[in-house]
MARLUM-644727 format. One record per residue (C-alpha): residue in three letters; x, y, z. Coordinates in steps of 0.25 Angstrom, whole numbers. Example, Ala and Ser with C-alpha at 12.3 -4.5 7.8 and 13.67 -1.06 7.14 Angstrom:
<residu=ala | X=49 | Y=-18 | Z=31> .
<residu=ser | X=55 | Y=-4 | Z=29> .
END
This chain:
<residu=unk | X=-137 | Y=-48 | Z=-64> .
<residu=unk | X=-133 | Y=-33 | Z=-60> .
<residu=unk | X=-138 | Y=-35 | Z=-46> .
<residu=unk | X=-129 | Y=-48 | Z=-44> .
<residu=unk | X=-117 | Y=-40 | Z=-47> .
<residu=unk | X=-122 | Y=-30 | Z=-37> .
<residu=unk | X=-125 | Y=-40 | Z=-27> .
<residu=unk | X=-112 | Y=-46 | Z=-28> .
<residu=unk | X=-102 | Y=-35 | Z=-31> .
<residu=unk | X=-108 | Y=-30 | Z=-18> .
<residu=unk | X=-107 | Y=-41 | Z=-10> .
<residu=unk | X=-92 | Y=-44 | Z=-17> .
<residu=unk | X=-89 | Y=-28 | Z=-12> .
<residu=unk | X=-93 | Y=-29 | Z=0> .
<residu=unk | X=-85 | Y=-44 | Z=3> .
<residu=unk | X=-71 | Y=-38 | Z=-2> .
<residu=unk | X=-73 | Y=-24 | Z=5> .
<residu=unk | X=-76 | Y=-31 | Z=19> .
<residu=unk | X=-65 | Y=-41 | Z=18> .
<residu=unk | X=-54 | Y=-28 | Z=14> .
<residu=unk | X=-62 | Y=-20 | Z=27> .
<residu=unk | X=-58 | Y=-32 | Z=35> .
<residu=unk | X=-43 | Y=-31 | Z=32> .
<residu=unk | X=-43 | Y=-16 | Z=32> .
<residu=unk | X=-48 | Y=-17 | Z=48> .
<residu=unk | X=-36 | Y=-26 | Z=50> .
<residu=unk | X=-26 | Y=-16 | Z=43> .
<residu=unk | X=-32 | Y=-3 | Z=53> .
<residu=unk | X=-31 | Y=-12 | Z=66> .
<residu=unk | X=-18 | Y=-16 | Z=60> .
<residu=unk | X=-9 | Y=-9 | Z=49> .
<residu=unk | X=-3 | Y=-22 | Z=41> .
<residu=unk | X=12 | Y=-24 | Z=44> .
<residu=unk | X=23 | Y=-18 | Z=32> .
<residu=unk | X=35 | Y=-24 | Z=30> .
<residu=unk | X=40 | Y=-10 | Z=28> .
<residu=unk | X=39 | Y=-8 | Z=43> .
<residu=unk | X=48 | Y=-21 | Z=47> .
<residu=unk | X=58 | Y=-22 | Z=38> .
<residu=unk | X=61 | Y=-7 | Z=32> .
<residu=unk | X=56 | Y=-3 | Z=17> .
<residu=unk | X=66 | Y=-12 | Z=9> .
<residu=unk | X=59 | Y=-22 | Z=4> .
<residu=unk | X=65 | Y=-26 | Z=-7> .
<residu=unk | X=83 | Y=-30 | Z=-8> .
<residu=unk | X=89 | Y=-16 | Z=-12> .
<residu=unk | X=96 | Y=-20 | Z=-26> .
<residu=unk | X=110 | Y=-28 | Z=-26> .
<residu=unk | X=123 | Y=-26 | Z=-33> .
<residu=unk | X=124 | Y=-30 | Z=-47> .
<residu=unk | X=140 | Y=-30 | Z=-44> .
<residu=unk | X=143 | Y=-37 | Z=-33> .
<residu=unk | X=158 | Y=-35 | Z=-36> .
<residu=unk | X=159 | Y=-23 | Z=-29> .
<residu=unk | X=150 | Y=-27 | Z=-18> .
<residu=unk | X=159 | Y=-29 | Z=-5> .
<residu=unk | X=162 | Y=-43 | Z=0> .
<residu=unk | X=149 | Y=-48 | Z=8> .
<residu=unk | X=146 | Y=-61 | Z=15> .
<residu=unk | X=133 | Y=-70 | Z=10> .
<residu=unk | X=124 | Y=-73 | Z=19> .
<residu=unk | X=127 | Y=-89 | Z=24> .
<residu=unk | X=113 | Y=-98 | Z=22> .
<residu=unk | X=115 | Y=-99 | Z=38> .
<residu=unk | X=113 | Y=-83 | Z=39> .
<residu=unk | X=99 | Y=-84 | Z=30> .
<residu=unk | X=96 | Y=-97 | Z=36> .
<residu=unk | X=96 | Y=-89 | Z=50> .
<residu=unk | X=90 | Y=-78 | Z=45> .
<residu=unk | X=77 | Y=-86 | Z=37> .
<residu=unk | X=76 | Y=-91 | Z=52> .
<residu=unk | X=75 | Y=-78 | Z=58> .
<residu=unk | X=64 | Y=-75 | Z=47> .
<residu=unk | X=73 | Y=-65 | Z=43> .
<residu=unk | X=77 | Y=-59 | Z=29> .
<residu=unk | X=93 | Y=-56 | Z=26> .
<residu=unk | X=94 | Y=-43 | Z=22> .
<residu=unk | X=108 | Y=-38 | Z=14> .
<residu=unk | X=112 | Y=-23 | Z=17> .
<residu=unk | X=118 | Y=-17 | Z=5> .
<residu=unk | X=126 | Y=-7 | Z=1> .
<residu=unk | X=125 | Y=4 | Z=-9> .
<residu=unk | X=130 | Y=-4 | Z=-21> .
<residu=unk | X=120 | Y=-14 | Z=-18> .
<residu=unk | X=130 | Y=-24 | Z=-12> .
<residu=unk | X=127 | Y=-32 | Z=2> .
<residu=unk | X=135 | Y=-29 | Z=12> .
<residu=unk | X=128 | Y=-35 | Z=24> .
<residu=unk | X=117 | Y=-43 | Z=28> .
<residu=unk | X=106 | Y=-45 | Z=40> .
<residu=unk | X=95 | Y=-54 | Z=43> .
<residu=unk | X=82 | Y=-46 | Z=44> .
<residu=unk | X=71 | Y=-51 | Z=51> .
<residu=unk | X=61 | Y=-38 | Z=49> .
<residu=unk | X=52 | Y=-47 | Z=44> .
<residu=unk | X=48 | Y=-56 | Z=56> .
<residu=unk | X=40 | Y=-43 | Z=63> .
<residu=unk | X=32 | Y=-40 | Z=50> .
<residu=unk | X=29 | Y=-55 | Z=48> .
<residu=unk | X=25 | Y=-55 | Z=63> .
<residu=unk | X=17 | Y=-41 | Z=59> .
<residu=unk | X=10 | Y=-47 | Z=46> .
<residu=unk | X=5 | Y=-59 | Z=55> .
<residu=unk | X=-3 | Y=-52 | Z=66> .
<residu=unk | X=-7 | Y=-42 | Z=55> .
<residu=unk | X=-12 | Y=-55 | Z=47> .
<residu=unk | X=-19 | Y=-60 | Z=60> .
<residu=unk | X=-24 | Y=-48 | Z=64> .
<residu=unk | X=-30 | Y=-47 | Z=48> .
<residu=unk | X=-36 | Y=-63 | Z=51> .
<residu=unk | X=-42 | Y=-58 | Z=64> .
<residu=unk | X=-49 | Y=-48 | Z=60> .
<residu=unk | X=-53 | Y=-50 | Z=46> .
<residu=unk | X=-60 | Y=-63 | Z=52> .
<residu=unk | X=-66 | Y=-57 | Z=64> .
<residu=unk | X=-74 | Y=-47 | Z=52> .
<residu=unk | X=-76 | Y=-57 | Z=42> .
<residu=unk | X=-84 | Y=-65 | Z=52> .
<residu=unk | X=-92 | Y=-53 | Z=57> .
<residu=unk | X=-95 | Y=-50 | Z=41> .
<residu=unk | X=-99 | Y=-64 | Z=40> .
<residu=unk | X=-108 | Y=-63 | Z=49> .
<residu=unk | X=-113 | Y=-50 | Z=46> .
<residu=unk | X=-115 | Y=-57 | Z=34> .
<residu=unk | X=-123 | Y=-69 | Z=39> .
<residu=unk | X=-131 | Y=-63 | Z=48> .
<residu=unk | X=-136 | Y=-48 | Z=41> .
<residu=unk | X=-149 | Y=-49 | Z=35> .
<residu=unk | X=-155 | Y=-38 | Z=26> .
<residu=unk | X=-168 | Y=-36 | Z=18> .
<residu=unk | X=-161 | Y=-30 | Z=5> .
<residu=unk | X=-152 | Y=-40 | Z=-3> .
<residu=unk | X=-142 | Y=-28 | Z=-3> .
<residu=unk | X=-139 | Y=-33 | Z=11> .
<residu=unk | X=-137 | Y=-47 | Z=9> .
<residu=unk | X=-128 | Y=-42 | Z=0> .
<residu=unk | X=-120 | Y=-34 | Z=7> .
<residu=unk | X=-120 | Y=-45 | Z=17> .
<residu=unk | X=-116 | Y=-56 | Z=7> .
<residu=unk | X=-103 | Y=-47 | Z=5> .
<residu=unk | X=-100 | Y=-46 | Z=21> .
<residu=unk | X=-102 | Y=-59 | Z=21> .
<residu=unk | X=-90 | Y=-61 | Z=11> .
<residu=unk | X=-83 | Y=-52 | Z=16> .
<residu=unk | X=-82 | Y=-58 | Z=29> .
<residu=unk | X=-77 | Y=-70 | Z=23> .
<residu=unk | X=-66 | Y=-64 | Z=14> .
<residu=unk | X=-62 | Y=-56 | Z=27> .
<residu=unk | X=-60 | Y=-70 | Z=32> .
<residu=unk | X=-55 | Y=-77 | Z=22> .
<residu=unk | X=-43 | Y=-66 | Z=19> .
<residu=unk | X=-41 | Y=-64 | Z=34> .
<residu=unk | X=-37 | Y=-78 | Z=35> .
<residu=unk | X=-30 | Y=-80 | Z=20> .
<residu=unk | X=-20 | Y=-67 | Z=27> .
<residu=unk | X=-18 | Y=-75 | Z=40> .
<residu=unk | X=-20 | Y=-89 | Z=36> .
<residu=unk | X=-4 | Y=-91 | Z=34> .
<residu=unk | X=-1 | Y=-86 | Z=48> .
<residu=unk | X=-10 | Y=-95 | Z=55> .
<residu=unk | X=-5 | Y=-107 | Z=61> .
<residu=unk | X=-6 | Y=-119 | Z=55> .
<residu=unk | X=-18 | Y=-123 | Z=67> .
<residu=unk | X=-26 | Y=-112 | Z=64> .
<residu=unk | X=-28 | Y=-112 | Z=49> .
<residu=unk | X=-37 | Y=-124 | Z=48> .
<residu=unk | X=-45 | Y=-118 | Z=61> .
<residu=unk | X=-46 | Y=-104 | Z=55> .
<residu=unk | X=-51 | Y=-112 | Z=41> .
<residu=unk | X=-62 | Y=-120 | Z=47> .
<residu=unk | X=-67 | Y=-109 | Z=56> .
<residu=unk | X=-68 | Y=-100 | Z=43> .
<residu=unk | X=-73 | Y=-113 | Z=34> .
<residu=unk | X=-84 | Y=-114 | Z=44> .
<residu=unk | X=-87 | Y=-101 | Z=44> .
<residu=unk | X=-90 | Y=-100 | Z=29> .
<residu=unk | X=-98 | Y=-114 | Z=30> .
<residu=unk | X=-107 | Y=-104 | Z=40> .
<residu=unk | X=-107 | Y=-93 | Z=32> .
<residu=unk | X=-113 | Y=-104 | Z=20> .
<residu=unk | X=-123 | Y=-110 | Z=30> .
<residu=unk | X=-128 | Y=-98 | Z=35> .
<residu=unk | X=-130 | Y=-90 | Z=20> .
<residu=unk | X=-135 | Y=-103 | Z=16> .
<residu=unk | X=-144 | Y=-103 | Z=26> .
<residu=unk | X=-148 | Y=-90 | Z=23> .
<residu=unk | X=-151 | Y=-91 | Z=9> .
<residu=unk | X=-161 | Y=-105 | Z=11> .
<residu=unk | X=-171 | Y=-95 | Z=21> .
END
């Protein structure tokens, strides 16, 4: 029983810290895009006036200048005063270059956590040792390949086109149908 849980909680350890080695080399090749760096530190709407009373007279905003501005994939952002009350108002599109950013960083991450995932897997596959410790150690490589894969793609999979989805699932569908075979296979000699 004691050396199950060893056997297990080796080949579990190993899985996960391969798969988090994979998206750690994508964030050195790449630092991961911050929001900070595109659209300043103000997250968050500065507070509004409880009084509005004493605000000076501003225009809203028609549903034409949002429409237009949902279209430019931009946000409207209101300039306030010190009391809190809006005084004007833009439409701010710093958003567009760090979606753009996130994407490539996404693909890059789908890339790479793919291209190591199937040389784990078939590290995995292929490595034969004496000891059982081995088999163990390449039982989690194994896993950790295919969890490399797997998050790589759950990261990307809404950026791809529609086209490429179903190709990029049966190429990875039949890759674990393989990986079956071939330890079932290895398991009947």
């Amino acid at each position: 029983m004691l050396f199950n849980v060893k056997k297990y909680g080796v080949i579990v350890i190993i899985a996960v810290l391969l798969s988090l080695f994979a998206f750690s080399i994508v964030d050195l090749i790449q630092e991961s895009p911050k929001y900070e760096d595109y659209c300043g530190s103000e997250i968050f709407p500065r507070k509004i006036a409880t009084d509005t009373a004493n605000c000076p007279e501003f225009t809203e905003l028609s549903e034409l200048e949002v429409n237009k501005c949902n279209s430019n994939k931009g946000d409207i952002e209101y300039k306030y005063n010190g009391k809190g009350c809006p005084v004007s108002y833009e439409c701010n599109t710093c958003r567009i270059g760090f979606d753009e950013e996130s994407k490539q960083h996404r693909l890059l991450g789908f890339i790479v956590t793919s291209v190591l995932g199937v040389i784990a897997i078939l590290a995995g596959l292929y490595s034969k040792g004496k000891e059982e410790v081995i088999e163990w150690i390449f039982s989690g490589v194994l896993i950790g390949g295919i969890l490399s894969i797997i998050f790589g793609t759950m990261s990307y999979f809404n950026d791809m086109g529609r086209f490429v989805k179903p190709i990029i699932l049966i190429i990875e569908l039949g890759l674990i149908i393989l990986i079956a075979l071939k330890t079932a296979k290895k398991k009947g000699k």
